[in-house]
Each structure stands twice: as C-alpha cells, then as structure tokens.
N, C-alpha and C positions, 0 to 999 in steps of 0.2 A: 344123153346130153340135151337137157331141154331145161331154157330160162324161162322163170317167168317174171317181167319187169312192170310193177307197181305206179301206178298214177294218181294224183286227185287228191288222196286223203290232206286232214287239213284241221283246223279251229272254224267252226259256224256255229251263226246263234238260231237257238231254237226256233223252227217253222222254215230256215232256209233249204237248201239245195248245195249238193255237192254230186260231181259227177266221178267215178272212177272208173281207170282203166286200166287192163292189163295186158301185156301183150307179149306173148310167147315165141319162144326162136329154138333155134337150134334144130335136132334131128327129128321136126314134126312129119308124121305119116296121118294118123287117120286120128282125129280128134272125136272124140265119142262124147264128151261133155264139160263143159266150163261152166265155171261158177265161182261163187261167192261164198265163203265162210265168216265168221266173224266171234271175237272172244273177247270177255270181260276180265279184269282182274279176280282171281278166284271161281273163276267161270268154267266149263267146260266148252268147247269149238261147237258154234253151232253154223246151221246151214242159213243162208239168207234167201240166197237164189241161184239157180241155174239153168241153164240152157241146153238143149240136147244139139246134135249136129242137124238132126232134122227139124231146129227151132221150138220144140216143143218147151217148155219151164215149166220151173215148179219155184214157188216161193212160201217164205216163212210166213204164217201165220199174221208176226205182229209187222210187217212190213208190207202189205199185201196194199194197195192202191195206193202208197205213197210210194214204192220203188219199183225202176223198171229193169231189167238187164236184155241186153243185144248183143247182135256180135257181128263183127266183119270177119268173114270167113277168109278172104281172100287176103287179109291182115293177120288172122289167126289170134284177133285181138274179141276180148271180152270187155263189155260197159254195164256200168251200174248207174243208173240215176237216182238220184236219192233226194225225194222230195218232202215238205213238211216233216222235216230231221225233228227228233223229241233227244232232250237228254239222254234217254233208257237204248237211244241207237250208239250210244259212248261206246266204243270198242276199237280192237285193231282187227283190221279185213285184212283178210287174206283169198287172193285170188288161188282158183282151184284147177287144174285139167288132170281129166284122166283119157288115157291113149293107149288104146290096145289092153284096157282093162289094167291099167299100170297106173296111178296118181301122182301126182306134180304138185308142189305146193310151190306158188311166193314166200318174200320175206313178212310179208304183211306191212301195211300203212295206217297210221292213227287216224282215225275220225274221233274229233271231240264236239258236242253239240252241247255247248253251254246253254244254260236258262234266261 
C-alpha cells in the first residue's frame, strides 16, 4: 500500500523552469531510493535522476547541470528542478521509489517544452 502522488508537470517554453514533486504515503518503512523516470511517445522509460537515502544521485547524461533532484525525507517527498528545459526534455515523468528492494511507480505527469 504505497501512493505516489505527482506534482509540477505542466506546458513551458523552451529555456524555462519547472519544478516537480512527488510525494509518497501509505505503508512507507525504509526507502532505499527515489527518483525520476521519464518516457516519449514510442520511446522506451528511461532514468532522469535519482536519489539514494543516503543523498547520493545519479543523473542522466542529457540532463546533467540543468536538473537537480532533492528530497525531504521527513516528507518522504522527491523534487526535480528542471532548468533551461529544451523541447527533446518533452515526455511524461514519472516519479519512482523503490522499498525494501520492491519498486513503486506514479501515474506519471506531462511535461511539454515547446520551442
């Protein structure tokens, strides 16, 4: 029994900011890592960013100094900052937790970054 409830996504023009948030309930014990995925139409799911409980990340390649992910632990909530968006960042995100070596997904939220 574990939600994870979507924030942020949205329409932004290219070079802006958009911030997302996710934030988890239900039967949480021991969070081992959150994160970010994100998928195109025709695309396969790929990773964006995450977070370990001991802070550590790791991020995607073509996101790397324009996006940041955080977390408030004591929230059980995950952030994405998302800055200098390019159209090619067009997908729907999906926030990610895995617990007890067990995965969780969101519904996913649209991020569009027109040109």
């Amino acid at each position: 029994q574990v939600q994870l409830v979507e924030s942020g996504g949205g329409l932004v023009q290219a070079g802006g900011s958009l911030r997302l948030s996710c934030a988890a309930s239900g039967s949480i014990f021991i969070i081992n890592v959150m994160g970010w995925y994100r998928q195109a139409p025709g695309k396969q799911r790929e990773l964006v960013a995450d977070i370990t409980s001991g802070g550590n990340t790791n991020y995607a390649d073509s996101v790397k100094g324009r996006f940041t992910i955080s977390r408030d632990s004591a929230k059980n909530t995950v952030y994405l900052e998302m800055n200098s968006l390019k159209p090619e960042d067009t997908a729907v995100y999906y926030c990610n937790l895995v617990m007890l070596s067990r995965g969780y997904w969101g519904q996913g939220t649209q991020v569009t970054v027109s040109s």
